[in-house]
PDB file of N, CA, C and O in Angstrom:
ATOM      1  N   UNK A   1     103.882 103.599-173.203  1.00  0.00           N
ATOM      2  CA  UNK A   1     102.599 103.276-173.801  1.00  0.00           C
ATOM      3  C   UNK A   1     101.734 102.603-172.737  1.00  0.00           C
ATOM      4  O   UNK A   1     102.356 102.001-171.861  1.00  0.00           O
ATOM      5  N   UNK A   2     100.469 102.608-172.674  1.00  0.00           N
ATOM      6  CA  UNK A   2      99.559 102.497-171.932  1.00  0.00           C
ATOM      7  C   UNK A   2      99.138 101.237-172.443  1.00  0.00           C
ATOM      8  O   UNK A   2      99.295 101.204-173.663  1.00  0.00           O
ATOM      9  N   UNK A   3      98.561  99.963-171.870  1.00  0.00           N
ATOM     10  CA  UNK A   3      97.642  99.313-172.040  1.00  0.00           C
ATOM     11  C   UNK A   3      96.452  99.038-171.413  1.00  0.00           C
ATOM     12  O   UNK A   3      96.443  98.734-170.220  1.00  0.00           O
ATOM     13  N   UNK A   4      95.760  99.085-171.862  1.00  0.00           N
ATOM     14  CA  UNK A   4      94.060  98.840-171.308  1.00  0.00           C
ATOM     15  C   UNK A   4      93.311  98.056-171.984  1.00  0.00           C
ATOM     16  O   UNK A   4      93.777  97.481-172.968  1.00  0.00           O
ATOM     17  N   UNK A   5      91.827  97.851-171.541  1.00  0.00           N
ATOM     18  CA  UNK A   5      91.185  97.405-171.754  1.00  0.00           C
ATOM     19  C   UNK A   5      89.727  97.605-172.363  1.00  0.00           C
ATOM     20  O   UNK A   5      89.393  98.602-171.723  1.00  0.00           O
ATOM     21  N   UNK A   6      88.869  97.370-173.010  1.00  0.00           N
ATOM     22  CA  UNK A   6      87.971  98.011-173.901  1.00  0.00           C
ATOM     23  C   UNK A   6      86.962  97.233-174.275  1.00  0.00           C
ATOM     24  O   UNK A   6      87.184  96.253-174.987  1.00  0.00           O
ATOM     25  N   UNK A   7      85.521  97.594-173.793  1.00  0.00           N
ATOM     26  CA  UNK A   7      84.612  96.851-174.777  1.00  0.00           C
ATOM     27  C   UNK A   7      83.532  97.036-175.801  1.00  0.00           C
ATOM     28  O   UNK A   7      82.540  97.727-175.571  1.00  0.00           O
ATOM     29  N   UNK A   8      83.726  96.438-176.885  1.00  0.00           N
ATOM     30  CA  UNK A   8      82.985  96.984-178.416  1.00  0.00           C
ATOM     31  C   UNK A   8      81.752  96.044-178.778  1.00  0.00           C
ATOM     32  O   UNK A   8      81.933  94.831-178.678  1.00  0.00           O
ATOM     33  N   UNK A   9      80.608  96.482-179.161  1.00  0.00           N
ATOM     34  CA  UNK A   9      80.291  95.727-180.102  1.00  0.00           C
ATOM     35  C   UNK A   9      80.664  94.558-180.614  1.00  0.00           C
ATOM     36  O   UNK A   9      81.887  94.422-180.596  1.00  0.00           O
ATOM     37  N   UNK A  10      79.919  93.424-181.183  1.00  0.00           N
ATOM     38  CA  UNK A  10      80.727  91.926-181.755  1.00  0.00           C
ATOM     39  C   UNK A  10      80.825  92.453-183.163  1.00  0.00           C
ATOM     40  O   UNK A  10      81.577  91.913-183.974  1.00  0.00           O
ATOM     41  N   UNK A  11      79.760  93.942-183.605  1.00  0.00           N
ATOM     42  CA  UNK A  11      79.670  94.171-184.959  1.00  0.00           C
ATOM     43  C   UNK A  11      80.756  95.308-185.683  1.00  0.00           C
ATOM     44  O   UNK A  11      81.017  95.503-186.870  1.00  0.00           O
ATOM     45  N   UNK A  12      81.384  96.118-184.134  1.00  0.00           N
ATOM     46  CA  UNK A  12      82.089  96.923-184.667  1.00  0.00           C
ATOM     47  C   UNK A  12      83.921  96.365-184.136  1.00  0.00           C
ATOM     48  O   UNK A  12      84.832  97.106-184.506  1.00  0.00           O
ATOM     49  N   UNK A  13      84.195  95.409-183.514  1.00  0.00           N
ATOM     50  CA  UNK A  13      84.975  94.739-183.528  1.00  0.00           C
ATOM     51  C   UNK A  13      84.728  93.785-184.607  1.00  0.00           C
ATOM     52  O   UNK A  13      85.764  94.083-185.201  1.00  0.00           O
ATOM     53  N   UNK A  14      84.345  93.115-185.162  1.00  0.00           N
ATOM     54  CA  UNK A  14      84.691  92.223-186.427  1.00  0.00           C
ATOM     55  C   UNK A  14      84.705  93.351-187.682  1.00  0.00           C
ATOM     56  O   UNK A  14      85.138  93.078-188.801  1.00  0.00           O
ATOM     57  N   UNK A  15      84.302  94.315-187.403  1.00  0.00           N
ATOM     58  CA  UNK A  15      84.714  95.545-188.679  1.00  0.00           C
ATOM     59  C   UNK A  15      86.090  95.944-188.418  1.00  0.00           C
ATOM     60  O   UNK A  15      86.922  96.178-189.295  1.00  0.00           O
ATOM     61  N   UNK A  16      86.250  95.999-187.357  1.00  0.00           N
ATOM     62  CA  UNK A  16      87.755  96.682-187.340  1.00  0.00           C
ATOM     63  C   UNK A  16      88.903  95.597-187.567  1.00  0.00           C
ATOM     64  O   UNK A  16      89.918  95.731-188.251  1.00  0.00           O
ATOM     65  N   UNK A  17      88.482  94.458-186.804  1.00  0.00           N
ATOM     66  CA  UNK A  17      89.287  93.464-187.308  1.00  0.00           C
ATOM     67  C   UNK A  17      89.271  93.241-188.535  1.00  0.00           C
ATOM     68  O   UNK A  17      90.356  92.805-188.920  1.00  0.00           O
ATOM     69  N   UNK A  18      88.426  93.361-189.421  1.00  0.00           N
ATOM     70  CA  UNK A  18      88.427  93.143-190.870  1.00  0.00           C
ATOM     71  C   UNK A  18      89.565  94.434-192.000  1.00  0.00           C
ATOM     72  O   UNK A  18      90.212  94.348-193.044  1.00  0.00           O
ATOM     73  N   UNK A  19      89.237  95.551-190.945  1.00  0.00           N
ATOM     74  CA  UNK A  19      90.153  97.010-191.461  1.00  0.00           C
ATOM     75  C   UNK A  19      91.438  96.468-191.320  1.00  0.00           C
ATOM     76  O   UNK A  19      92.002  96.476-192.414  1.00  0.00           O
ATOM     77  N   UNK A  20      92.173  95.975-190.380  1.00  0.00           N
ATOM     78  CA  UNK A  20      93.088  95.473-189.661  1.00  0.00           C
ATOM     79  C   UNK A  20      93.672  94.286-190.751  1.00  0.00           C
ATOM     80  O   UNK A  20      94.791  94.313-191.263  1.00  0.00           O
ATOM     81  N   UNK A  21      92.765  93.376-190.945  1.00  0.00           N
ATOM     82  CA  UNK A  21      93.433  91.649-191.734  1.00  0.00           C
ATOM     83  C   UNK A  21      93.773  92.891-193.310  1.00  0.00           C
ATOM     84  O   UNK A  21      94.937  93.084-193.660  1.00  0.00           O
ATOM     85  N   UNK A  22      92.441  93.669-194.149  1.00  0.00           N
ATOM     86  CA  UNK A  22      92.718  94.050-195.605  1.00  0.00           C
ATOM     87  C   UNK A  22      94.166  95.251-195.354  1.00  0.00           C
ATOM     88  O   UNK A  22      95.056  95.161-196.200  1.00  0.00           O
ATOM     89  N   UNK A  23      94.327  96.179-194.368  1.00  0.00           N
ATOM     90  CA  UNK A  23      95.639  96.828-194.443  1.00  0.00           C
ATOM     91  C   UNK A  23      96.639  96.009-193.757  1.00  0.00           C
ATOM     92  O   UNK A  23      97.519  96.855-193.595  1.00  0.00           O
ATOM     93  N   UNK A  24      96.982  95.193-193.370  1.00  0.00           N
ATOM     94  CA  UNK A  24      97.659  94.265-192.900  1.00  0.00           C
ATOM     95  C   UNK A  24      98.669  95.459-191.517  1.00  0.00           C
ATOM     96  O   UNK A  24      99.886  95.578-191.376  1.00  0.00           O
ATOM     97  N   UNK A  25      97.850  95.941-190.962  1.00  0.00           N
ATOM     98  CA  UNK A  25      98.022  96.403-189.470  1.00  0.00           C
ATOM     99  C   UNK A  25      97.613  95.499-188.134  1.00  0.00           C
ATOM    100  O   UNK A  25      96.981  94.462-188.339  1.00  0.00           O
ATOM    101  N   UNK A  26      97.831  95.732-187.271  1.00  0.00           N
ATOM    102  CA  UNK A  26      97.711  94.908-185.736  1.00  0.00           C
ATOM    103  C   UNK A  26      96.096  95.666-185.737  1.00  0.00           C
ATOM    104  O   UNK A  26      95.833  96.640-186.441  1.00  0.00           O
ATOM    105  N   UNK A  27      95.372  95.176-185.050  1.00  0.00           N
ATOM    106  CA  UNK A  27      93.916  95.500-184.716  1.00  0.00           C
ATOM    107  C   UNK A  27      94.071  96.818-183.541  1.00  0.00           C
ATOM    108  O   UNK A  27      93.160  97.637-183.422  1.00  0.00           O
ATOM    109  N   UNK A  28      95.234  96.890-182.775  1.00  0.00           N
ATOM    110  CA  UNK A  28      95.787  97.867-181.435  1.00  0.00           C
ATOM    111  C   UNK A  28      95.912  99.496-182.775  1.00  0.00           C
ATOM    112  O   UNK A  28      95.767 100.691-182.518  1.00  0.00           O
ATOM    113  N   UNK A  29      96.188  98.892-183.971  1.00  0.00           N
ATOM    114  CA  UNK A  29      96.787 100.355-184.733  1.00  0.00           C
ATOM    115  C   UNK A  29      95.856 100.845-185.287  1.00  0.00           C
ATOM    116  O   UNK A  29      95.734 102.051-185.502  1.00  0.00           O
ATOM    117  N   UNK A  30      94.955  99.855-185.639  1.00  0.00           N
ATOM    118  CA  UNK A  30      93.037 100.069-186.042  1.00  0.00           C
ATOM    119  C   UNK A  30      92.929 100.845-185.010  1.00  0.00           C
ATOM    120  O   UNK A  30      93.211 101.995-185.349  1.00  0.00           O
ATOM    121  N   UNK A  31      92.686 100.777-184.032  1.00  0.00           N
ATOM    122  CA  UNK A  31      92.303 101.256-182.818  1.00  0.00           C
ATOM    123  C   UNK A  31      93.102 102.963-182.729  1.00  0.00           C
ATOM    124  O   UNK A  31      92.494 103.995-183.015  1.00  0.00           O
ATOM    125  N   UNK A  32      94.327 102.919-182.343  1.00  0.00           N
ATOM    126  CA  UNK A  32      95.206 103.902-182.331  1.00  0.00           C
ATOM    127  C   UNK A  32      94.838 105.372-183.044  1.00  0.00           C
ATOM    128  O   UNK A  32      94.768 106.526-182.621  1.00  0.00           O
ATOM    129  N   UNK A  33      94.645 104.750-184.311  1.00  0.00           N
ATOM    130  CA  UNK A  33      94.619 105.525-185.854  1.00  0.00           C
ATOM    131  C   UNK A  33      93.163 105.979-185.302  1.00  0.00           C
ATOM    132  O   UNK A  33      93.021 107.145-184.932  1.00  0.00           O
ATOM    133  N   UNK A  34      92.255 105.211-185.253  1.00  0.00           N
ATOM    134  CA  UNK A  34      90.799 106.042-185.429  1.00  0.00           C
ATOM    135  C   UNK A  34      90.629 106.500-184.272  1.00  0.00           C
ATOM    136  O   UNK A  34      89.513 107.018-184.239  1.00  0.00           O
ATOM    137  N   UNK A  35      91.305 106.612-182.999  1.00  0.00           N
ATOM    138  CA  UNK A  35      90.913 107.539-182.268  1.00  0.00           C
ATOM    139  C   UNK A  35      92.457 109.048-182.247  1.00  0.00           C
ATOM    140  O   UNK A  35      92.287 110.059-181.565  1.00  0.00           O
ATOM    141  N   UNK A  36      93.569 108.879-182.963  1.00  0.00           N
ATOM    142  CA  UNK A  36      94.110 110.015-183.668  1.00  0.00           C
ATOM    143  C   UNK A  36      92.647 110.923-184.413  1.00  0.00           C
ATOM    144  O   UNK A  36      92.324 112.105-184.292  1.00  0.00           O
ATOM    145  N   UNK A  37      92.194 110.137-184.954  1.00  0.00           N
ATOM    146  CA  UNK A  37      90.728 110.569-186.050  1.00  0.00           C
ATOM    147  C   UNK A  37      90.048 111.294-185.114  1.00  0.00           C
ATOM    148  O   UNK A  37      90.190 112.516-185.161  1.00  0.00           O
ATOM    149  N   UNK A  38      89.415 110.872-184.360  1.00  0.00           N
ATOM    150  CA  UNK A  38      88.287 111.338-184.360  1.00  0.00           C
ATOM    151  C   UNK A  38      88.531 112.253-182.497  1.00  0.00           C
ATOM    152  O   UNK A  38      87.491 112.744-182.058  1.00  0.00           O
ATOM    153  N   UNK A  39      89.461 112.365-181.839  1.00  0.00           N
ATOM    154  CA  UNK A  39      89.815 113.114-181.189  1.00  0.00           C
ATOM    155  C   UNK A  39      89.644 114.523-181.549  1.00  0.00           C
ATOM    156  O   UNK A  39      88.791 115.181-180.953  1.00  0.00           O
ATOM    157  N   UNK A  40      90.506 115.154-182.637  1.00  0.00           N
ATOM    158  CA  UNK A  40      90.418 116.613-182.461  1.00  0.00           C
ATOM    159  C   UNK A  40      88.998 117.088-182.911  1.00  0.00           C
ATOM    160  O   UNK A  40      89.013 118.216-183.405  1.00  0.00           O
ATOM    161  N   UNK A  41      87.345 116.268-182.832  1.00  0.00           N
ATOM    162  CA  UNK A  41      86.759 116.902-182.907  1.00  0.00           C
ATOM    163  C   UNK A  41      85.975 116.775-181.133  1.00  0.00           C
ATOM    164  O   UNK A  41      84.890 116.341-180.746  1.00  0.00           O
ATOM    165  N   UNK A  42      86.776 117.191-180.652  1.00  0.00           N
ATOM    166  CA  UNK A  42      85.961 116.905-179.181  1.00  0.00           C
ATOM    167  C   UNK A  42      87.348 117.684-178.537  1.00  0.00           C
ATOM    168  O   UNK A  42      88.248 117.365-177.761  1.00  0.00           O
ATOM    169  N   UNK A  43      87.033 118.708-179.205  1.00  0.00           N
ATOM    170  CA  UNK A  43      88.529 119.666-178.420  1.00  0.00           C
ATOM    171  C   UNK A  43      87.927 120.165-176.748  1.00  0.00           C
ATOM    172  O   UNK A  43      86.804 120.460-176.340  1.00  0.00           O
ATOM    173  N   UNK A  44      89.608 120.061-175.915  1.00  0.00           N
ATOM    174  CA  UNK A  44      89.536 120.384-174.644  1.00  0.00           C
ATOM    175  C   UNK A  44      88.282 121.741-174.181  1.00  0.00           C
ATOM    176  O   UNK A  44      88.360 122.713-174.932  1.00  0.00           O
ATOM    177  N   UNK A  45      87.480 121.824-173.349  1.00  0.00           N
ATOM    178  CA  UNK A  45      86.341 122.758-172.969  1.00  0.00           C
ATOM    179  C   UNK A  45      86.882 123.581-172.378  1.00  0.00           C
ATOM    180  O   UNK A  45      87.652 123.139-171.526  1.00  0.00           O
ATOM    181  N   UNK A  46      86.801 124.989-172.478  1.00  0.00           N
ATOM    182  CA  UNK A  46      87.369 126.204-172.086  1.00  0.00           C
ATOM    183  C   UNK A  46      86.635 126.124-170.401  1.00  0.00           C
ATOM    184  O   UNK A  46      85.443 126.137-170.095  1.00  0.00           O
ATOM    185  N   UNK A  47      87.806 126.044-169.555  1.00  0.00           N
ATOM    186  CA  UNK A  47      87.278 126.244-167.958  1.00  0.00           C
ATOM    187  C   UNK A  47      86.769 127.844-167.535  1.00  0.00           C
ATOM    188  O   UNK A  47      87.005 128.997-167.895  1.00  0.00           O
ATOM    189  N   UNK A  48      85.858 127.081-166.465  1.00  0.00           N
ATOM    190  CA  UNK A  48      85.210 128.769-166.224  1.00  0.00           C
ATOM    191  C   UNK A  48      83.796 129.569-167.644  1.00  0.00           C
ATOM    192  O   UNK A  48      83.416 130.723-167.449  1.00  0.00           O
ATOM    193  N   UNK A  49      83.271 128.822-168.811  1.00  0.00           N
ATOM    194  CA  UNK A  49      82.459 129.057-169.539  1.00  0.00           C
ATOM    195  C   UNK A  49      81.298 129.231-168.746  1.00  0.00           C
ATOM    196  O   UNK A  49      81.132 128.655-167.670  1.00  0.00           O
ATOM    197  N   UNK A  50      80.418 130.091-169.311  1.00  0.00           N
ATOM    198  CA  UNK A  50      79.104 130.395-169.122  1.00  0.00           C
ATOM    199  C   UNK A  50      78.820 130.454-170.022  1.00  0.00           C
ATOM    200  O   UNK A  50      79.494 130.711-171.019  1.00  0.00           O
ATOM    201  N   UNK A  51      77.540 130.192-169.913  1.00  0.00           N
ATOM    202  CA  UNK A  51      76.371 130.223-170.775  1.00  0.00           C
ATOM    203  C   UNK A  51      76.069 132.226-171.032  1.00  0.00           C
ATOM    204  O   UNK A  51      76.106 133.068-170.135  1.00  0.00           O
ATOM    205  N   UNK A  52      75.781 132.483-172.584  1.00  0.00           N
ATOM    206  CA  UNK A  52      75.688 133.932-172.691  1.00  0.00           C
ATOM    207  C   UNK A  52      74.094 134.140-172.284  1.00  0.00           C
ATOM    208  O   UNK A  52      73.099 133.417-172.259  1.00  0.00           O
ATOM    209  N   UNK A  53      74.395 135.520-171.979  1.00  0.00           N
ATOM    210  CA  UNK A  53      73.091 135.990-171.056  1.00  0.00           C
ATOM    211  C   UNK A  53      71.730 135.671-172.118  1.00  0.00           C
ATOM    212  O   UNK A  53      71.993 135.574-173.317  1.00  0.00           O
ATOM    213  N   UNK A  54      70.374 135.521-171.697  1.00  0.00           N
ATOM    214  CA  UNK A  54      69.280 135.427-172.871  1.00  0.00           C
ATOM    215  C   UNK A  54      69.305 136.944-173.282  1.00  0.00           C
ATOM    216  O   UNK A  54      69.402 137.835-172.439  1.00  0.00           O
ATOM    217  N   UNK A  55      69.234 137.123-174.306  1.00  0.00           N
ATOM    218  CA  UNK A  55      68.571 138.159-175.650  1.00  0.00           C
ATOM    219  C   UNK A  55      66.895 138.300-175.762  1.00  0.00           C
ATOM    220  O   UNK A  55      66.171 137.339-176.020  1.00  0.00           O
ATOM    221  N   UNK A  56      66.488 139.448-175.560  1.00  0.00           N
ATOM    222  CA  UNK A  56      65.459 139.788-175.322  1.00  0.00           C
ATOM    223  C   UNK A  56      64.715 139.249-176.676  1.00  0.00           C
ATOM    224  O   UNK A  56      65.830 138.868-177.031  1.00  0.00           O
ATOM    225  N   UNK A  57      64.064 138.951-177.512  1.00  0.00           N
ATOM    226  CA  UNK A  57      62.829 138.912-178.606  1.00  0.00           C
ATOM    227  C   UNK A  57      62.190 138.963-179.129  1.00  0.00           C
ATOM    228  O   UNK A  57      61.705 138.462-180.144  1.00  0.00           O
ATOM    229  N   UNK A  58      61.982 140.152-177.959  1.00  0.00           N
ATOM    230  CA  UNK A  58      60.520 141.531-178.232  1.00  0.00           C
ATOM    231  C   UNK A  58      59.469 140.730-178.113  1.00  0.00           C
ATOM    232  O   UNK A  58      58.676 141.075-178.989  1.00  0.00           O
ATOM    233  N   UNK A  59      58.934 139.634-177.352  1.00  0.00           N
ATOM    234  CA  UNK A  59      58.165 139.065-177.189  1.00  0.00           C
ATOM    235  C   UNK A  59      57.436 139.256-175.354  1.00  0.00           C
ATOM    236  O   UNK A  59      57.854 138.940-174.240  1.00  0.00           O
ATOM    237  N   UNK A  60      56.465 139.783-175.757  1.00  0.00           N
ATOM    238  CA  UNK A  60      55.834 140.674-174.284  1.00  0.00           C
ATOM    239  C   UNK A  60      55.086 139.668-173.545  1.00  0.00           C
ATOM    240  O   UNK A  60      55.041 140.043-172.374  1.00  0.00           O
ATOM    241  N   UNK A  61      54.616 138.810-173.664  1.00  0.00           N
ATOM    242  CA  UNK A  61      53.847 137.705-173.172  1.00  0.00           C
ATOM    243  C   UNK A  61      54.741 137.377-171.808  1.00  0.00           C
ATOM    244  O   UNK A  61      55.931 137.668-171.930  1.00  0.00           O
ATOM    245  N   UNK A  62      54.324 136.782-170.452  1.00  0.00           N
ATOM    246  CA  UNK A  62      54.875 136.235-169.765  1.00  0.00           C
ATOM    247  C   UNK A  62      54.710 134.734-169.402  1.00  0.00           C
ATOM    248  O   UNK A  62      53.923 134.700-168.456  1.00  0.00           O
ATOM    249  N   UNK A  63      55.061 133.615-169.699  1.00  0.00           N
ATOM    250  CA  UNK A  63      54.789 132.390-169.691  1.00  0.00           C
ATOM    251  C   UNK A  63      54.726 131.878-167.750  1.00  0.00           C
ATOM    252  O   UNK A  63      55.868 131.628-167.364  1.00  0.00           O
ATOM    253  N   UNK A  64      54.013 131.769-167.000  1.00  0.00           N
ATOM    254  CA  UNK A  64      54.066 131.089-165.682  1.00  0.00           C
ATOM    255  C   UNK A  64      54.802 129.561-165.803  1.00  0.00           C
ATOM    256  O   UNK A  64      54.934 128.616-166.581  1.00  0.00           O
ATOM    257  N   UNK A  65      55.135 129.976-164.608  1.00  0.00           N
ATOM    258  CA  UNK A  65      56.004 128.023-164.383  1.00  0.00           C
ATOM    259  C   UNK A  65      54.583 127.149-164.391  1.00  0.00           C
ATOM    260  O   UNK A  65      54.759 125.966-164.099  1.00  0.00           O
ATOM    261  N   UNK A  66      53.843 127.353-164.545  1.00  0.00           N
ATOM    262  CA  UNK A  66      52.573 125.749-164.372  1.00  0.00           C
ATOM    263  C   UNK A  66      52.248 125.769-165.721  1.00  0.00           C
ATOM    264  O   UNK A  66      51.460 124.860-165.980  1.00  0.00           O
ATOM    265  N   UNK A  67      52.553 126.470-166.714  1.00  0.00           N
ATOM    266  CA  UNK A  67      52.057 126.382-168.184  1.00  0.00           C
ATOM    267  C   UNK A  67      53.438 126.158-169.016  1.00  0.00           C
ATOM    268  O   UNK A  67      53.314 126.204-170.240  1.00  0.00           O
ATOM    269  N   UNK A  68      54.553 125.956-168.569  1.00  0.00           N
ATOM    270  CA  UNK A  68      55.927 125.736-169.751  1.00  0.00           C
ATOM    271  C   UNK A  68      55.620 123.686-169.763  1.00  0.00           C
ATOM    272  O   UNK A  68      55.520 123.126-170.854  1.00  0.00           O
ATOM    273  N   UNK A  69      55.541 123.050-168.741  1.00  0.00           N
ATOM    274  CA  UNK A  69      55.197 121.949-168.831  1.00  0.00           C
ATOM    275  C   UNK A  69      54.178 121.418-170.366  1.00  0.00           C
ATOM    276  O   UNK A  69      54.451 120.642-171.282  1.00  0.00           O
ATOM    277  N   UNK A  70      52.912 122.289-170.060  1.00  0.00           N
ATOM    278  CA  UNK A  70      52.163 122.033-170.771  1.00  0.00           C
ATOM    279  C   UNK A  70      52.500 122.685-172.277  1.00  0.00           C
ATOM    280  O   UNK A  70      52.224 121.860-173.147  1.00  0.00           O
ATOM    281  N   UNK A  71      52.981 123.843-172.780  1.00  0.00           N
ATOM    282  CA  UNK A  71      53.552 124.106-173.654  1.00  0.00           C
ATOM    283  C   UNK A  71      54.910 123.149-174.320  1.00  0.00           C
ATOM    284  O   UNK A  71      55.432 123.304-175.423  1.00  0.00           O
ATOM    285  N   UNK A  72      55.264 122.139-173.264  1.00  0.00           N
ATOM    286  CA  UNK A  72      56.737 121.609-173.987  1.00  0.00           C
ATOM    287  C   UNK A  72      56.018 119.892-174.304  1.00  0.00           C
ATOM    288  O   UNK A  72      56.786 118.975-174.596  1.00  0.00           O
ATOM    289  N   UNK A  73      54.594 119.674-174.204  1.00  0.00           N
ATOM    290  CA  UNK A  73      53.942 118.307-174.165  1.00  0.00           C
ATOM    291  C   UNK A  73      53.384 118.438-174.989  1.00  0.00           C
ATOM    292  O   UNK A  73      53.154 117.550-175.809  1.00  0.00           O
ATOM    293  N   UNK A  74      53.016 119.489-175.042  1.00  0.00           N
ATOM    294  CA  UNK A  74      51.230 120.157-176.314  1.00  0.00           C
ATOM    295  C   UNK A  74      51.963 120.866-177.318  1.00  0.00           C
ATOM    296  O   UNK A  74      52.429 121.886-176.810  1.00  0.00           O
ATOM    297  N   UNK A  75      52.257 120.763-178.499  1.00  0.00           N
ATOM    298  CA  UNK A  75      53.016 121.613-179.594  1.00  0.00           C
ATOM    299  C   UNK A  75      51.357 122.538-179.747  1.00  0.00           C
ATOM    300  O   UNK A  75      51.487 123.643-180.274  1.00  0.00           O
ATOM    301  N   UNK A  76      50.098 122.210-179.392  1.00  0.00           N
ATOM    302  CA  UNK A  76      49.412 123.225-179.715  1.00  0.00           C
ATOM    303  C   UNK A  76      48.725 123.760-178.902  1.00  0.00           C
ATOM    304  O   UNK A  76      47.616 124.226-179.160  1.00  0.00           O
ATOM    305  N   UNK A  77      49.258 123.780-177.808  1.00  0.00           N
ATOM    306  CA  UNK A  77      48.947 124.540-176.707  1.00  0.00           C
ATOM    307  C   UNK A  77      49.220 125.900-176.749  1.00  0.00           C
ATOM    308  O   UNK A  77      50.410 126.210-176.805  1.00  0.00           O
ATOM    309  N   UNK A  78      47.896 127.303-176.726  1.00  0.00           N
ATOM    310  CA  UNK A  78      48.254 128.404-176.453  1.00  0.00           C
ATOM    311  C   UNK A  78      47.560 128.794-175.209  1.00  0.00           C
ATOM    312  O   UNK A  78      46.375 128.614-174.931  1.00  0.00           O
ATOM    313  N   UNK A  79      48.488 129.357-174.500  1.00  0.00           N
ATOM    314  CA  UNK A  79      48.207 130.034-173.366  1.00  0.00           C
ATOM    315  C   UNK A  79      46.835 131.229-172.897  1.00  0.00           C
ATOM    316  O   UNK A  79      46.569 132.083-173.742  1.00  0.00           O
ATOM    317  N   UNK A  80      46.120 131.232-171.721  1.00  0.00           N
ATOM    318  CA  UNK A  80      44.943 131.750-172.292  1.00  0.00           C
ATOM    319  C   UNK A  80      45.277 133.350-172.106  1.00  0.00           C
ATOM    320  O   UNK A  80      44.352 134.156-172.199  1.00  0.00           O
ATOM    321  N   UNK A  81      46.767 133.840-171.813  1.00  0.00           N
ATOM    322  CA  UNK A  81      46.909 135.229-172.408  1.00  0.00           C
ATOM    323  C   UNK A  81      46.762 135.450-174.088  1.00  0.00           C
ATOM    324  O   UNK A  81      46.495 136.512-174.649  1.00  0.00           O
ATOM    325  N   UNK A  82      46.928 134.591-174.500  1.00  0.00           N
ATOM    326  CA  UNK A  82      47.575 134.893-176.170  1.00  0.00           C
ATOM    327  C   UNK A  82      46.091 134.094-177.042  1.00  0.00           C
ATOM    328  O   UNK A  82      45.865 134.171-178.249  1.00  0.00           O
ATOM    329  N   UNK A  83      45.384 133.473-176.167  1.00  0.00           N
ATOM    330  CA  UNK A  83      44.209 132.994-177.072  1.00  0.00           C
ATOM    331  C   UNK A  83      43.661 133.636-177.840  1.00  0.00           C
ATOM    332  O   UNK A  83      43.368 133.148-178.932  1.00  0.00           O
ATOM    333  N   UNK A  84      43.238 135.372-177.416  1.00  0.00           N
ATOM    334  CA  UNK A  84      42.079 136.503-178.130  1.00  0.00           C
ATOM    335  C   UNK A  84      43.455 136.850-179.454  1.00  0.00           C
ATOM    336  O   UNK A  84      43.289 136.797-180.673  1.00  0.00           O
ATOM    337  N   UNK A  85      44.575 137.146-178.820  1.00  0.00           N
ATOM    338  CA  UNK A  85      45.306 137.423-180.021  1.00  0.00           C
ATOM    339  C   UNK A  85      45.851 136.459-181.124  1.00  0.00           C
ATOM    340  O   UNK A  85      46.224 136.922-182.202  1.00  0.00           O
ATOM    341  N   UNK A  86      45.896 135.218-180.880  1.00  0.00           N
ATOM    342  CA  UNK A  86      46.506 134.176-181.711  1.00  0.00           C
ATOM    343  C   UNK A  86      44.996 134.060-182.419  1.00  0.00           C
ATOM    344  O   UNK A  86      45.132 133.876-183.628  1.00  0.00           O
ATOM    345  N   UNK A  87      43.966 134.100-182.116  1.00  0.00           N
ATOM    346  CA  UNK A  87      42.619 133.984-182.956  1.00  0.00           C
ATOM    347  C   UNK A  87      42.614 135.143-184.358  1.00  0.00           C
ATOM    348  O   UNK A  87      42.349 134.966-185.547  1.00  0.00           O
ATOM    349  N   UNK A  88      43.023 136.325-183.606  1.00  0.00           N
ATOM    350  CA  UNK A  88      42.977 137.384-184.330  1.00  0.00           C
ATOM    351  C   UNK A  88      43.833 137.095-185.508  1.00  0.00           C
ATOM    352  O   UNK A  88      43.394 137.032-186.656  1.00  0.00           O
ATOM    353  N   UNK A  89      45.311 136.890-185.108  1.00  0.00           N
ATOM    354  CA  UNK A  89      45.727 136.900-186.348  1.00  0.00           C
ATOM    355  C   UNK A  89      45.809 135.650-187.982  1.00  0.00           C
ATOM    356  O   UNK A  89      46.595 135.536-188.923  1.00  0.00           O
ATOM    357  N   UNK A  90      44.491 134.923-187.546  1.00  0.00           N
ATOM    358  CA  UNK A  90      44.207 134.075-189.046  1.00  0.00           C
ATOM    359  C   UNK A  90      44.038 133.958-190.098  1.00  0.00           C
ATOM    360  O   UNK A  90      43.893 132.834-190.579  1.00  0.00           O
TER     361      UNK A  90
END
């Protein structure tokens, strides 16, 4: 068995110590138990993953690198390719 060292919260250490005094366990088995818990959702990462290729969208427009800035700041920012057509369709 391993021992180490660990630092929590004053709010989530006096919770666990409190889990610990009402089941009458060591505060180390508090500890133990909830990371049994909450481990298998953070399963080992498959080595060698990529990212899947982008999927086309059917979207014909070409966005330039000096206008994605301004599109990811401005939720109403349209580009002045798509201005005559984004008018059109109201």
């Amino acid at each position: 068995m391993i021992k180490t060292q660990i630092q929590l919260p004053d709010a989530l250490y006096q919770e666990a110590k409190r889990v610990a005094a009402e089941y009458e366990m060591s505060f180390a088995e508090v500890v133990r138990r909830s990371l049994e818990r909450a481990l298998p959702a953070y399963p080992p990462r498959v080595a060698g993953w990529e990212p899947p290729e982008p999927v086309s969208l059917g979207i014909r427009c070409v966005i330039g690198d000096d206008e994605w800035r301004l599109l990811a700041n401005e939720p109403d920012y349209v580009p002045r390719r798509l201005r005559k057509s984004a008018r059109g369709r109201k």
